[in-house]
C-alpha beads as a LAMMPS data file, in Angstrom:
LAMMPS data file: protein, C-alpha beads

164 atoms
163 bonds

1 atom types
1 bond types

-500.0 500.0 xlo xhi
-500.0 500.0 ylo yhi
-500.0 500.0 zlo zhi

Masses

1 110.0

Atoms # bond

1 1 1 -256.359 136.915 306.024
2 1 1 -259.510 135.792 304.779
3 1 1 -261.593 132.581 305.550
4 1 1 -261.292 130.205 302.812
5 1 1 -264.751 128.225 302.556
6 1 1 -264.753 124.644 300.731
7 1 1 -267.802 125.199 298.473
8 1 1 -270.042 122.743 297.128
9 1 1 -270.304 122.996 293.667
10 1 1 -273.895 123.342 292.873
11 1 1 -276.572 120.676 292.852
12 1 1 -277.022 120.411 288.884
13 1 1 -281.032 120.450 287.960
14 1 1 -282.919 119.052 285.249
15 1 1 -283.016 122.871 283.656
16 1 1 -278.778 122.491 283.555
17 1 1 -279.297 118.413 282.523
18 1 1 -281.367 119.689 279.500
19 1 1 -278.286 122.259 278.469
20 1 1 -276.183 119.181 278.039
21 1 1 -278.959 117.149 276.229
22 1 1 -280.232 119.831 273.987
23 1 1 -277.307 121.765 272.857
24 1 1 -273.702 120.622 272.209
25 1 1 -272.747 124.795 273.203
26 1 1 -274.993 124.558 276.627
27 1 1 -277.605 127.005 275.627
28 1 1 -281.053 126.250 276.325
29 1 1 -283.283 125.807 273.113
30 1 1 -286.607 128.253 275.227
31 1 1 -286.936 129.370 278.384
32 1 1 -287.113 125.832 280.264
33 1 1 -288.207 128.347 283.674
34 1 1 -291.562 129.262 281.899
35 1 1 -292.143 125.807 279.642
36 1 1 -289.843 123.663 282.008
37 1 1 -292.546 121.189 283.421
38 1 1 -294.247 120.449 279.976
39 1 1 -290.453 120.091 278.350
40 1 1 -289.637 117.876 281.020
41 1 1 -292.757 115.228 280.870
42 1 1 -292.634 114.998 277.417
43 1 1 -289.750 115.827 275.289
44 1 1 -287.282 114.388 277.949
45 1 1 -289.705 111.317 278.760
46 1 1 -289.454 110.485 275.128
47 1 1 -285.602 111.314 275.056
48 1 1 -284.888 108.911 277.868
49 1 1 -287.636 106.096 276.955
50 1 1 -288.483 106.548 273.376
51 1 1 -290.791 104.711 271.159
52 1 1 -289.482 102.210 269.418
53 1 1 -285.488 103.255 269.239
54 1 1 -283.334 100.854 267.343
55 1 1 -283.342 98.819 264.330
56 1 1 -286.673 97.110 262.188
57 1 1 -285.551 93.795 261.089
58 1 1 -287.822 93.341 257.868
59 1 1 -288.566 96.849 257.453
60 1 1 -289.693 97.857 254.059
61 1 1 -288.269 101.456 254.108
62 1 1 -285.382 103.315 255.342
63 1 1 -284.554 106.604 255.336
64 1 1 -281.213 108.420 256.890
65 1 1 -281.140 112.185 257.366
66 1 1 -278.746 114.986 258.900
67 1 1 -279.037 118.461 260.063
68 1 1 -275.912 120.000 258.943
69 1 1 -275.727 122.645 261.469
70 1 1 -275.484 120.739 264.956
71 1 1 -274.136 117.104 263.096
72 1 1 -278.283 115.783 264.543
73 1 1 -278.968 112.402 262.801
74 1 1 -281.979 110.691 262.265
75 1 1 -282.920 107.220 260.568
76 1 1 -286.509 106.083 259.698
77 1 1 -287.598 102.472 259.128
78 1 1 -291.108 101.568 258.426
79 1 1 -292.750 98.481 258.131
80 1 1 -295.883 99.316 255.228
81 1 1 -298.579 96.504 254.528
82 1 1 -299.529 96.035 250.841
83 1 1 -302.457 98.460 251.512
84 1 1 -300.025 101.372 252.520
85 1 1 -300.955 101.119 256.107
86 1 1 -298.011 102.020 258.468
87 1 1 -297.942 98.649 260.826
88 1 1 -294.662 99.385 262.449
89 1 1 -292.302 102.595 262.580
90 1 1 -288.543 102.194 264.635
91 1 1 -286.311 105.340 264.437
92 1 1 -282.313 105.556 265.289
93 1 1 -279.956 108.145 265.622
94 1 1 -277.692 110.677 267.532
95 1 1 -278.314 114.307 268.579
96 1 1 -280.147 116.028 271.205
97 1 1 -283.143 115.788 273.133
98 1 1 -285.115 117.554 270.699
99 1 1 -283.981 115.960 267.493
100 1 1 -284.186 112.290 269.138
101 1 1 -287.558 112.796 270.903
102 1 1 -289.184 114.469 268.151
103 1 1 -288.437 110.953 266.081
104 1 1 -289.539 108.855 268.969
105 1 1 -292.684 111.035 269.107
106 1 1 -293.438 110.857 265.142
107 1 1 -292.520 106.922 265.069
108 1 1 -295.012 106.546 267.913
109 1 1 -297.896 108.949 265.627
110 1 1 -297.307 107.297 262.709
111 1 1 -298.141 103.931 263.613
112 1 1 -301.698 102.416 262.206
113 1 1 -301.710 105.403 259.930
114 1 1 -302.211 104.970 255.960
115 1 1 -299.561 106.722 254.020
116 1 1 -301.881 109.233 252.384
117 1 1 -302.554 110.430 255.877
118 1 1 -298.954 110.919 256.991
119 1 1 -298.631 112.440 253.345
120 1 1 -301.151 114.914 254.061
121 1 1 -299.299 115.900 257.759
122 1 1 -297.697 119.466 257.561
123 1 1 -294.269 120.417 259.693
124 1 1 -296.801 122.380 261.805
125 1 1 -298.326 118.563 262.514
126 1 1 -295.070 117.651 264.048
127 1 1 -294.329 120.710 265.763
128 1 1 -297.189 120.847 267.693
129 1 1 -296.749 117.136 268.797
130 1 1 -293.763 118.691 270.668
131 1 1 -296.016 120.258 272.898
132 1 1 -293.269 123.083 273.292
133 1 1 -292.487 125.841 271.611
134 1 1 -289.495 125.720 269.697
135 1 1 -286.763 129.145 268.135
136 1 1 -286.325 128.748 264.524
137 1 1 -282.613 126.608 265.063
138 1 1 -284.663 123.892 267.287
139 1 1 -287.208 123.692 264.962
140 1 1 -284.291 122.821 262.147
141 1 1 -283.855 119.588 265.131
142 1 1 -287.737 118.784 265.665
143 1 1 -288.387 118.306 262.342
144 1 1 -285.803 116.712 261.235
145 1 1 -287.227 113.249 262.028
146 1 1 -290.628 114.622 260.229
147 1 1 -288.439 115.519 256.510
148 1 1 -286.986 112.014 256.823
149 1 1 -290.399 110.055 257.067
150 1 1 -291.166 112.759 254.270
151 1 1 -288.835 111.228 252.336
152 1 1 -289.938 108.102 252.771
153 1 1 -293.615 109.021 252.119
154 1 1 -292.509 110.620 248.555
155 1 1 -290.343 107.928 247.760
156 1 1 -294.080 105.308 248.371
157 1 1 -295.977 107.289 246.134
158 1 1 -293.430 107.660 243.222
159 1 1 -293.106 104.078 243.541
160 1 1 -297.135 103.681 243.600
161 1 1 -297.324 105.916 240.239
162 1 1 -294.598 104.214 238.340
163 1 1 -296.411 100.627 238.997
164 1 1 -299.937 102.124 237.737

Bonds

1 1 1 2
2 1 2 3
3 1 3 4
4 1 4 5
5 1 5 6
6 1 6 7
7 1 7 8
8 1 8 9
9 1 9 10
10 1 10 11
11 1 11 12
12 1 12 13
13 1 13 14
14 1 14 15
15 1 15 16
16 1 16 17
17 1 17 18
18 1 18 19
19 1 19 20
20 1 20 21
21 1 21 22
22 1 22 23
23 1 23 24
24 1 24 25
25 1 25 26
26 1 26 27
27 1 27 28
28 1 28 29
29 1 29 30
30 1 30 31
31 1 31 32
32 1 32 33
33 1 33 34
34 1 34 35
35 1 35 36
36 1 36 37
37 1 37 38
38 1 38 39
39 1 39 40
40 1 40 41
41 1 41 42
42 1 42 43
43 1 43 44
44 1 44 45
45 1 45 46
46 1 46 47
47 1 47 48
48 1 48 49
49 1 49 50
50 1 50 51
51 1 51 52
52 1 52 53
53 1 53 54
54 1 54 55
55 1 55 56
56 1 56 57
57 1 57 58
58 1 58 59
59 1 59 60
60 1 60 61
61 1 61 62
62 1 62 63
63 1 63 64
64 1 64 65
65 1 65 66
66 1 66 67
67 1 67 68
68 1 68 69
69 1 69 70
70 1 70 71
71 1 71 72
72 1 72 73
73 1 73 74
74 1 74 75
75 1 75 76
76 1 76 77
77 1 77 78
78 1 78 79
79 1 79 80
80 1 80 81
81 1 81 82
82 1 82 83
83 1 83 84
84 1 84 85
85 1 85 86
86 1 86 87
87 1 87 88
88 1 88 89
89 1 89 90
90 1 90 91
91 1 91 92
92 1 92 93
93 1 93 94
94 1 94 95
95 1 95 96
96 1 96 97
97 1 97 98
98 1 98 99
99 1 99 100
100 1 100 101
101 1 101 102
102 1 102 103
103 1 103 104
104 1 104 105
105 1 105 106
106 1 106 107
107 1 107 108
108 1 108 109
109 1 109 110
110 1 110 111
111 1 111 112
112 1 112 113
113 1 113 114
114 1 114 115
115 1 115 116
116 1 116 117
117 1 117 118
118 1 118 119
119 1 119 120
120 1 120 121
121 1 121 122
122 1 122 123
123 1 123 124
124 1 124 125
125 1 125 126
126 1 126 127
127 1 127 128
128 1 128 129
129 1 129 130
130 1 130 131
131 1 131 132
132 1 132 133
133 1 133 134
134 1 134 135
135 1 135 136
136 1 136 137
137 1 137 138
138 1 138 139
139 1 139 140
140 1 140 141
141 1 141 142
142 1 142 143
143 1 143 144
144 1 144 145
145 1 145 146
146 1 146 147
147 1 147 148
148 1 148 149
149 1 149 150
150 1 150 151
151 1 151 152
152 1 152 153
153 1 153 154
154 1 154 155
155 1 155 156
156 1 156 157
157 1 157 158
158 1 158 159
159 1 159 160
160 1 160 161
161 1 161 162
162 1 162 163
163 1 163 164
């Protein structure tokens, strides 16, 4: 008869932690062996300790937005001065690494900016912020934060032209 060996199961890593934070279906969103260090510093630092997480009390915009696919959700609250300056910028929600430290990231960007200059930012802005290259369904997750504060930027200026 054979031996029988107790086994260990295997010491999980911060490649298998990032399955369970990025995907709901354990696949990894790129190839965390090649891009692991830079996705760990900064898309999993902002994950675990984001920027300004939770709720604005006195904010004077708010924004909620979903990506259908993978049930993400974002919220955007900003604080805007009467000169359209961006003084504060909170984010909440529930998804995955990705979607949550994409908002943390943009929250964090946004801050001290004037509205025309977050108007002007392209979803190529935010996607570089990631610092990580993303397929085509993570990208639906990193800029999901980014067409919420979108939103909220068209929603300023239609309220700017109809007081003119």
């Amino acid at each position: 008869m054979p031996e029988i060996r107790n086994r260990s199961p295997p010491v999980p890593t911060i490649h298998d932690s990032l399955g369970a934070f990025c995907s709901r279906n354990g696949r990894f969103p790129l190839n965390t062996a090649q891009h692991g260090d830079l996705y760990e510093e900064h898309i999993l630092d902002h994950y675990e300790s984001p920027y300004h997480k939770g709720r604005l009390e006195g904010a004077t915009y708010c924004q909620k937005g979903r990506n259908p696919l993978c049930g993400d959700q974002v919220q955007i609250q900003l604080a805007v001065d009467e000169k359209g300056r961006i003084e504060q910028a909170y984010f909440d929600g529930d998804g995955c690494a990705i979607s949550q430290a994409a908002a943390s990231i943009l929250c964090e960007a946004v801050e001290g900016k004037r509205i025309d200059e977050v108007e002007a930012m392209q979803a190529q802005d935010m996607l570089d912020m990631l610092k990580v290259p993303l397929t085509a369904t993570r990208q639906r997750c990193g800029l999901l934060g980014f067409k919420v504060l979108k939103t909220i930027v068209y929603t300023i200026a239609d309220d700017r032209r109809k007081s003119d």
